[in-house]
C-alpha positions in Angstrom: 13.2 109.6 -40.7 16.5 108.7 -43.2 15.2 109.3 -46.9 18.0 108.8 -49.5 18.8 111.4 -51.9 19.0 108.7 -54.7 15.7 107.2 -53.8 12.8 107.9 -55.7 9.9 110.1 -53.8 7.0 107.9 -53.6 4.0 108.3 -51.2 1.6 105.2 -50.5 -1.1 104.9 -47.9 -2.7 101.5 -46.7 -5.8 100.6 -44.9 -7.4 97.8 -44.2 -10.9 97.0 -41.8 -12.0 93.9 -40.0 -16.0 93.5 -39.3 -17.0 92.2 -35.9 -13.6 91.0 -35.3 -13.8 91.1 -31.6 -15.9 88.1 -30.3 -16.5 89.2 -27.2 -18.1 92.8 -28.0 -18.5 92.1 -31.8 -16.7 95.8 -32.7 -14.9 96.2 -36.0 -11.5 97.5 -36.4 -9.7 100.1 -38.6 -6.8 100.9 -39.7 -4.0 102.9 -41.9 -0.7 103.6 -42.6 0.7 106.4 -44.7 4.5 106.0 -46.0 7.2 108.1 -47.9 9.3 105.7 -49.3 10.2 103.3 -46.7 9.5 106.0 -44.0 6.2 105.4 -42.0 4.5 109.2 -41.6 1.7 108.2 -39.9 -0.4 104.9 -39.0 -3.6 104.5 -36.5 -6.0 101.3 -35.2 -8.7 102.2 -33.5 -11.3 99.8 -32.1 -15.0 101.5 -33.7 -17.2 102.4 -31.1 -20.5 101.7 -32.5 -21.6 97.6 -33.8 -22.7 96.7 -37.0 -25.0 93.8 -36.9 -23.9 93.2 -40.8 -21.2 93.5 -42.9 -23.6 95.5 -45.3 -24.7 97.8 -42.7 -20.9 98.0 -41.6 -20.1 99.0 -45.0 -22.4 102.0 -44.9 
């Protein structure tokens, strides 16, 4: 990781989720990604194991 001494310390985290993205098996996907500056710390996808039948269900 190169973080600049100048730079200002600034954490953000993403995530973002697909519903039933997957046409063949209909699972949703999730993801994140944590930064420090322009550093990635940490990021997953992972394929859900369980299928929502709808996106409010999904939501739950």
């Amino acid at each position: 990781m190169f973080y600049a001494r100048d730079s200002p310390l600034q954490l953000l985290a993403y995530s973002d989720s697909t519903w039933a993205s997957d046409p063949t098996d209909q699972r949703s996907v999730t993801g994140y990604c944590i930064l420090l500056g322009s550093s990635p710390l940490a990021w997953k996808s992972k394929k859900q194991a369980a299928v929502s039948w709808s996106s409010t269900e999904a939501e739950l």
